[in-house]
C-alpha positions in Angstrom: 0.0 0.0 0.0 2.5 2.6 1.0 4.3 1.9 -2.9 1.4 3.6 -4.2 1.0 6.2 -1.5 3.7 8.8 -3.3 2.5 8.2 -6.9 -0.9 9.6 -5.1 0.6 12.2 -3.3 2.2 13.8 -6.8 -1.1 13.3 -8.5 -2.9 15.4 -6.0 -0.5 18.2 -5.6 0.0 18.3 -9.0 -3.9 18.7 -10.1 -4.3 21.3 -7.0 -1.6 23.0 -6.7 -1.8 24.7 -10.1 -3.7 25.3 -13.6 -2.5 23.2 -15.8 -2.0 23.7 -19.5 -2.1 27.3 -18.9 -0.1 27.6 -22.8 -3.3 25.5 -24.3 -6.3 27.0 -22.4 -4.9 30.3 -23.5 -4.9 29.2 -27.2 -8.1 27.4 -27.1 -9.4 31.3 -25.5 -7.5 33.2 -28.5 -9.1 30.3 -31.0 -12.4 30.1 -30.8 -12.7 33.8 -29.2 -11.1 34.4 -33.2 -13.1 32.3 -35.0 -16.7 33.7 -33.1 -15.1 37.4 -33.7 -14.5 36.7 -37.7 -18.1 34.7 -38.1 -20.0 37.6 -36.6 -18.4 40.1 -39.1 -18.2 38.0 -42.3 -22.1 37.8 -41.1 -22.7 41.5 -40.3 -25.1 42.4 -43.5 -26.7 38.8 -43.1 -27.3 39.3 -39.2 -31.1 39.8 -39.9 -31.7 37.1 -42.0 -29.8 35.0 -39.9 -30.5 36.1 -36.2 -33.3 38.6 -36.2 -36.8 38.8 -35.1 -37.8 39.1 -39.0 -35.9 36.0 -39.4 -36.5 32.8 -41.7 -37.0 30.8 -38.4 -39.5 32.7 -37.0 -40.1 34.3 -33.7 -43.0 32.1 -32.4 -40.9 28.7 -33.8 -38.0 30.0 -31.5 -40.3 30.3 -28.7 -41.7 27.1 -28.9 -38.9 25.2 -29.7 -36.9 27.1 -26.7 -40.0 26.2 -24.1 -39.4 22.6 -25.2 -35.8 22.2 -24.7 -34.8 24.9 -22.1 -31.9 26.5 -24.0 -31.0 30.2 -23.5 -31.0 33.0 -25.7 -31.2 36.3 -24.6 -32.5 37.5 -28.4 -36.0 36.0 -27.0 -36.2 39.1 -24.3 -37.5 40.8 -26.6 -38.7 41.4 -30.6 -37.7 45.0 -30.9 -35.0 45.8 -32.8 -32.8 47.7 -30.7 -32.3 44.8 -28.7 -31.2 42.8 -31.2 -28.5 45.2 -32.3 -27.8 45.5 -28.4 -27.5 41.6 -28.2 -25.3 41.4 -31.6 -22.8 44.7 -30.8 -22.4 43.1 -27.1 -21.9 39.6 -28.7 -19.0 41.5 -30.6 -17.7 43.5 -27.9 -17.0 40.6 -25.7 -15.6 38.3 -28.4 -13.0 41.3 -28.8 -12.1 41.2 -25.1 -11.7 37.7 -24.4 -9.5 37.3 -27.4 -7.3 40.0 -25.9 -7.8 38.6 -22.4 -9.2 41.4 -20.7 -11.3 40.6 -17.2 -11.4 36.8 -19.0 -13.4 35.2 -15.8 -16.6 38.2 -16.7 -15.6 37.8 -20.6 -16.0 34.5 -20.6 -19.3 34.0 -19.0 -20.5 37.4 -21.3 -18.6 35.2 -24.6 -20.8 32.2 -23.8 -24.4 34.5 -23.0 -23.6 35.9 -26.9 -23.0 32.3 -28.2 -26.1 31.0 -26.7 -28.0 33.8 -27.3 -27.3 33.8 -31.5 -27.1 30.0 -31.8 -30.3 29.1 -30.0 -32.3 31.9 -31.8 -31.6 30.0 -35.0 -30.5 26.5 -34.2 -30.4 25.9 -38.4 -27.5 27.8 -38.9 -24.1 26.9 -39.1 -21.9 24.5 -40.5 -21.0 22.2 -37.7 -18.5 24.3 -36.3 -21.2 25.8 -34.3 -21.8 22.6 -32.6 -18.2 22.5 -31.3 -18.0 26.3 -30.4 -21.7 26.2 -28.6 -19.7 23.6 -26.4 -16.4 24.9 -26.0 -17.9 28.4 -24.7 -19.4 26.7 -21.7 -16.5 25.2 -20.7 -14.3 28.6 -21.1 -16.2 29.4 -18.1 -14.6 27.1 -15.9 -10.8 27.2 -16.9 -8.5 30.2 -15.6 -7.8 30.9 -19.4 -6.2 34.3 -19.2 -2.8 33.6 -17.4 -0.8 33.7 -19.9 -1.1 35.4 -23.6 -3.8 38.3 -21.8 -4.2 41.7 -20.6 -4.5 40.1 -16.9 -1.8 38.5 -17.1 0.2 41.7 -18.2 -1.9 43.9 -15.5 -0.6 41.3 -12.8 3.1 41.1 -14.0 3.0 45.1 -13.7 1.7 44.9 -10.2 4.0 42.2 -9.1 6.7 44.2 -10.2 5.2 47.2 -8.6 5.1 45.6 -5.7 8.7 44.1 -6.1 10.1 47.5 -5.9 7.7 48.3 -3.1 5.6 51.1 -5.3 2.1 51.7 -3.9 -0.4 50.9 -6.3 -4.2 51.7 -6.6 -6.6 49.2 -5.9 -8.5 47.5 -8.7 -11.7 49.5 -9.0 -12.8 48.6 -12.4 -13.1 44.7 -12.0 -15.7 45.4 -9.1 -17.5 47.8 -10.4 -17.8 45.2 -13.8 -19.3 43.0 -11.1 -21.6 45.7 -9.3 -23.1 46.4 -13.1 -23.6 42.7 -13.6 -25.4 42.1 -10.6 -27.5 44.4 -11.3 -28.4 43.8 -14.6 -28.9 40.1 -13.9 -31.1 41.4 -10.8 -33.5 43.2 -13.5 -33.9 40.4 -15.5 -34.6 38.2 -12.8 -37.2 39.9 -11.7 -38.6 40.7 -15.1 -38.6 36.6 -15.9 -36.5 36.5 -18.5 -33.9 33.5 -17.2 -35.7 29.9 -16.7 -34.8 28.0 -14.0 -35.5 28.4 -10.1 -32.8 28.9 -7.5 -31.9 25.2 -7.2 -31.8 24.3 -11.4 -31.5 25.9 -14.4 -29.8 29.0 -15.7 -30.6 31.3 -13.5 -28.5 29.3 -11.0 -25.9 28.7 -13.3 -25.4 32.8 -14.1 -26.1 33.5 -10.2 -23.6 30.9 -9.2 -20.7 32.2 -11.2 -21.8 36.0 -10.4 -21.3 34.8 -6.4 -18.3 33.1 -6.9 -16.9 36.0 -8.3 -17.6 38.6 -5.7 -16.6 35.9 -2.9 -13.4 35.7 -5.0 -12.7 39.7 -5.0 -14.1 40.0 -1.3 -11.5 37.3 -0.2 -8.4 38.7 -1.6 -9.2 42.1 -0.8 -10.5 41.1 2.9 -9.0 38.1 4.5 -6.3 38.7 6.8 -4.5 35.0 6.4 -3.9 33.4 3.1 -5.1 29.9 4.0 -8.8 31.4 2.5 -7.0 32.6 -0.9 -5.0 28.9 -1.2 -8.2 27.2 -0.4 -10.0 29.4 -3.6 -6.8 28.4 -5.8 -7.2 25.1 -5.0 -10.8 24.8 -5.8 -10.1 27.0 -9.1 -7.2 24.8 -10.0 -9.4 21.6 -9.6 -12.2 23.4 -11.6 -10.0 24.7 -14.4 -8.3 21.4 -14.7 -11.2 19.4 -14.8 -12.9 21.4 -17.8 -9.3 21.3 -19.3 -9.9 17.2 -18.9 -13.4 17.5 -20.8 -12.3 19.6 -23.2 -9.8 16.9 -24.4 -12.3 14.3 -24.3 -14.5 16.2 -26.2 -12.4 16.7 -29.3 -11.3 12.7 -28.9 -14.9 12.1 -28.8 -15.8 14.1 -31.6 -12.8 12.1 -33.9 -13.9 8.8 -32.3 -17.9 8.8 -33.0 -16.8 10.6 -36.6 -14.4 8.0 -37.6 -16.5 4.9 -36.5 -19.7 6.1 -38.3 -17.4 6.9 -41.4 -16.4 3.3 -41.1 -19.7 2.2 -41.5 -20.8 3.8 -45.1 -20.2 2.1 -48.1 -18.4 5.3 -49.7 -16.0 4.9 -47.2 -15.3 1.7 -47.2 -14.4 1.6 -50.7 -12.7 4.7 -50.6 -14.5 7.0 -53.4 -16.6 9.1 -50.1 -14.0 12.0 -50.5 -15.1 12.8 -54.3 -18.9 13.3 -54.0 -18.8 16.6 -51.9 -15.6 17.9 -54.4 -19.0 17.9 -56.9 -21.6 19.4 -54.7 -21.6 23.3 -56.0 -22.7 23.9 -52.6 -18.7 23.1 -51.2 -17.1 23.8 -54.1 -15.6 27.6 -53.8 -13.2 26.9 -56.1 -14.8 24.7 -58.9 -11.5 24.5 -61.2 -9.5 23.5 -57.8 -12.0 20.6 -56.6 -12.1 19.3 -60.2 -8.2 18.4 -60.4 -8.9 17.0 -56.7 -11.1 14.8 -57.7 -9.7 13.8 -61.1 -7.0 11.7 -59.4 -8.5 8.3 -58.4 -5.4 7.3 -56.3 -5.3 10.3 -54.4 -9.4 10.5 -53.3 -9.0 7.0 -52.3 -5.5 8.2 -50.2 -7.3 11.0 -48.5 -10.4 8.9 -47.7 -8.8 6.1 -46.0 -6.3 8.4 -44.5 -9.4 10.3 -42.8 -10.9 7.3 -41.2 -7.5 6.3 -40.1 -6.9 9.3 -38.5 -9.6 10.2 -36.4 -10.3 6.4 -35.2 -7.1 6.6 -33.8 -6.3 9.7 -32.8 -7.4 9.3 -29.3 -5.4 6.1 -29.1 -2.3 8.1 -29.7 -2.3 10.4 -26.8 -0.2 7.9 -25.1 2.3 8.5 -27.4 3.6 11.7 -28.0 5.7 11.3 -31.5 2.7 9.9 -32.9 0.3 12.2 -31.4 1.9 15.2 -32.8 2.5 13.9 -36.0 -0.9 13.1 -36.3 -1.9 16.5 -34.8 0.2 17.7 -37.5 -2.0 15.8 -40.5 -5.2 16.9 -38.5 -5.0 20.6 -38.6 -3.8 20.5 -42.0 -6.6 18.2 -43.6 -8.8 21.2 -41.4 -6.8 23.9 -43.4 -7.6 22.1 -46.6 -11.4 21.5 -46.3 -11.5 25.3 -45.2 -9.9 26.3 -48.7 -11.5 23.1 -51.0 -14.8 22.7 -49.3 -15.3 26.3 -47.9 -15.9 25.3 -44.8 -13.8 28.5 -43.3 -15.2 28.3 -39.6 -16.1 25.1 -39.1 -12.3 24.4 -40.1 -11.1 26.7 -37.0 -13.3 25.8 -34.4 -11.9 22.3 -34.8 -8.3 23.5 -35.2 -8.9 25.7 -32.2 -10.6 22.2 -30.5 -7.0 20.1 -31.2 -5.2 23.1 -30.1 -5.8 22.1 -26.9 -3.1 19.0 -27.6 -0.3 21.4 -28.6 3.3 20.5 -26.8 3.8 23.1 -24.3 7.4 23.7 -25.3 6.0 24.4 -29.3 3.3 27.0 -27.9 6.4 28.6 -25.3 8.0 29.1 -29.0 5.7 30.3 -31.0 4.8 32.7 -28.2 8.6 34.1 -28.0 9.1 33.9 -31.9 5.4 36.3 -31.8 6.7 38.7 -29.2 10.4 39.4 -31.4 8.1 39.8 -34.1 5.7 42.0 -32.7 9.2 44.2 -31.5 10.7 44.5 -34.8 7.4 45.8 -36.2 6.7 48.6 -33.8 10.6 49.3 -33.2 11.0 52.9 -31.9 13.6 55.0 -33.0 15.5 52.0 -35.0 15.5 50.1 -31.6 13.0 46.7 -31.5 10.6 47.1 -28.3 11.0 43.6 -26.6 8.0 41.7 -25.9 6.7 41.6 -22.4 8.2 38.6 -20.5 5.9 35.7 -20.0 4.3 35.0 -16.6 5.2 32.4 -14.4 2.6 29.7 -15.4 2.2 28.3 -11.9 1.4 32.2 -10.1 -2.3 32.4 -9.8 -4.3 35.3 -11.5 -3.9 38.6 -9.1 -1.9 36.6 -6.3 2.0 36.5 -5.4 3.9 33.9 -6.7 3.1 31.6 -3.8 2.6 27.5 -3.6 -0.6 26.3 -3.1 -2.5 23.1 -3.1 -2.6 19.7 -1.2 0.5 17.4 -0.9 -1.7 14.4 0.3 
């Protein structure tokens, strides 16, 4: 018994003591916070037809079919116009600031409200990308996604350094007064009915929940006079963040796995032609010339067929090895590229590229965030001289905290 005792005692420090992945969680924020951003505009003049209350799917359809399945969506407030615009610009707005990683805990929850809100007005659009972006912006909610790559993390580096040199520096004022202007709003529509759900189910737990958490956060930091309540809070965060982290993963193996096996099961696939039907479909073919010299090659239709079903059935096999993994990684996001460009499939491509993201090597993203900061200095040098990028955060210092060690050791 006691051989096994250690191993344990690792595995619990290790999942408490900090947010893991911090590199990944960060690119899966920047990702799909990117790929909602670009959809929203590309859809701009089509946001009526698409989301509004004069809409194909019509208002009374979305109100039935929301009473049946107890989604959310904020565009069924109201039919007026204004709010629609309101709902859209705010939908916007907060894709902006999560991608640059400002207040990412409020941004989040606000990312996911806009998500909802557009996707469950009209639950025919999309592509299939909406599927995995609908499901990726719940679980933003629950990872610390913002220490690294983000205005926090910047804003925290500054006052640790602040501090370091034993400067006095203002209190935050603007993250609770964010809060104080949430809780209020989510008070009026409380008490105006709009959120389903009583105090022990539903969304209005859900957005009540998070809303307390929050100000219990601030309220401890900024209160408690020992930091045994602030390690207890990391803790809990850590555990949250790394179990939605945990999901998250099994949620893009999940979507390869049940993909692949159903693939196995057509006849197309099986004999390898599946690949050159939707190359003739003017409905995915962008680029007509470019999908006909595809498809003209027997050999290599029958290539990328087989290598498909390969790829996903085993993708989540080869997370125990991490050569093949990455390799395969590799193949994954580029088939993604590809359909984007072939099949125009644009955003469905990056919500799954942003999904598998998530399986990056930390010591690839650790580069590509140095090689981004040199190149960001040489292109707004000053005076000849390149501005060096800001120095990344220590991974393992919580958001707004000292650099301090925290967790159970078991």
């Amino acid at each position: 018994m006691n051989r096994f005792a250690p191993p344990v005692s690792r595995g619990i420090a290790r999942v408490t003591e900090s947010a893991l992945g911090p590199y990944q969680s960060a690119v899966i924020r920047i990702g799909f916070a990117a790929t909602w951003l670009l959809f929203l505009v590309r859809e701009f003049p089509n946001r009526q037809e698409m989301y509004g209350p004069d809409g194909p799917w019509s208002w009374d359809l979305a109100q039935r079919l929301v009473a049946s399945n107890h989604a959310f969506t904020a565009l069924l407030w109201s039919d007026s116009q204004v709010w629609f615009e309101i709902v859209y610009a705010l939908a916007v707005l907060s894709g902006v600031l999560l991608l640059a990683g400002w207040r990412t805990r409020t941004m989040s929850v606000l990312f996911m409200i806009g998500v909802l809100s557009l996707q469950n007005r009209s639950v025919f659009m999309g592509d299939g990308g909406d599927n995995v972006l609908h499901l990726m912006a719940i679980y933003l909610v629950f990872t610390r996604c913002g220490r690294v790559w983000s205005l926090d993390a910047r804003r925290e580096r500054l006052a640790r350094q602040a501090r370091a040199r034993g400067d006095w520096s203002a209190p935050d004022r603007v993250g609770p007064a964010l809060w104080a202007v949430l809780g209020v709003l989510l008070a009026t529509a409380t008490g105006a009915g709009r959120i389903e759900g009583g105090w022990l189910g539903g969304w209005l737990t859900v957005f009540w929940g998070l809303w307390a958490v929050q100000g219990l956060w601030w309220a401890v930091c900024r209160s408690a006079r020992s930091a045994e309540p602030r390690v207890l809070l990391d803790v809990v965060a850590n555990l949250v963040h790394n179990a939605a982290l945990l999901i998250i993963m099994a949620e893009a193996c999940l979507i390869y796995a049940t993909a692949g096996w159903y693939k196995v099961q057509g006849s197309r696939w099986q004999d390898g032609t599946a690949v050159y039907y939707p190359l003739h479909l003017d409905y995915f073919s962008p680029w007509s010339a470019l999908s006909g010299v595809l498809s003209a090659h027997g050999t290599l239709v029958m290539l990328v067929t087989y290598g498909t079903v390969i790829m996903q059935v085993a993708f989540p096999f080869t997370l125990f090895n991490r050569r093949v993994k990455n390799v395969l990684l590799v193949a994954m996001m580029t088939e993604h590229a590809v359909i984007a460009v072939v099949l125009g499939l644009p955003f469905f491509s990056l919500a799954m590229i942003a999904a598998d993201a998530v399986f990056l090597p930390t010591s690839f993203l650790r580069r590509l965030g140095g090689w981004t900061a040199r190149t960001r200095g040489r292109l707004f040098a000053v005076g000849g001289r390149a501005v060096p990028g800001p120095r990344e955060p220590e991974p393992g210092v919580p958001e707004g905290a000292e650099p301090t060690h925290v967790g159970f050791t078991a």
